[in-house]
N, C-alpha and C positions, 0 to 999 in steps of 0.2 A: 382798452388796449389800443396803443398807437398805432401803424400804418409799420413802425422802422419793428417793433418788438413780433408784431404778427407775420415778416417776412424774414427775420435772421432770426427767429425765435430767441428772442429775448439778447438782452446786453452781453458783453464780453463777463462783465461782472457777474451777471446773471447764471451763466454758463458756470462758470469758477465756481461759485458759491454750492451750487447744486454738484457739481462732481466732488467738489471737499467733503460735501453733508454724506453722499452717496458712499466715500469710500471710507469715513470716518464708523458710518453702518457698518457697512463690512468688515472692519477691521473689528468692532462690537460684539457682529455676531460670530465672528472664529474665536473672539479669546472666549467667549459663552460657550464653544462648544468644546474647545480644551479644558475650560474649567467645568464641564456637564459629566454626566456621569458615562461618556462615550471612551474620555481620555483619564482624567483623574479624578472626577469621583465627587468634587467638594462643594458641587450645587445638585443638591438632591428635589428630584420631582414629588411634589405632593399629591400624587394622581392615582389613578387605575396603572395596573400594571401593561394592559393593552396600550393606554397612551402613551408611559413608558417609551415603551416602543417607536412609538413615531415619532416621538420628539427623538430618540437616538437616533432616528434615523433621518432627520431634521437635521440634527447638527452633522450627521454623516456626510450630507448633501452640502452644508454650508462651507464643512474644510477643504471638501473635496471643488465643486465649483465657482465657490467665488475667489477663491485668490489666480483663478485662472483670467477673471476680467479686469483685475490691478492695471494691469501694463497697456490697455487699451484706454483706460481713462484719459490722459489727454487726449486722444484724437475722436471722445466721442461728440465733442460740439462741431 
């Protein structure tokens, strides 16, 4: 690790690349959780019905908080 990447953490590019990959995630796991069995039904869990659960409430968590950190993305480098 260089001296310039260890004190601006990392390149301009650097930066980019990781917030594109970060909100490309996010945006993954909302359509995961519109398509789960929270909203319409069409990705069914192969599990215990207790997991069931967490995972709905997995995706509960994912519609409900991450599209709240979208609009903060560019100002997180």
């Amino acid at each position: 690790m260089n001296d310039y990447s260890y004190y601006s953490f990392g390149s301009n590019f650097e930066r980019a690349f990781i917030g594109l990959i970060s909100v490309i995630s996010g945006i993954i796991l909302v359509y995961l959780a519109i398509m789960g069995p929270l909203v319409k039904g069409a990705i069914k869990y192969k599990t215990a019905e207790v997991i069931n659960n967490q995972l709905v409430g997995q995706d509960l968590v994912n519609l409900l908080v991450l599209p709240r950190f979208w609009p903060l993305t560019p100002w997180a480098g």
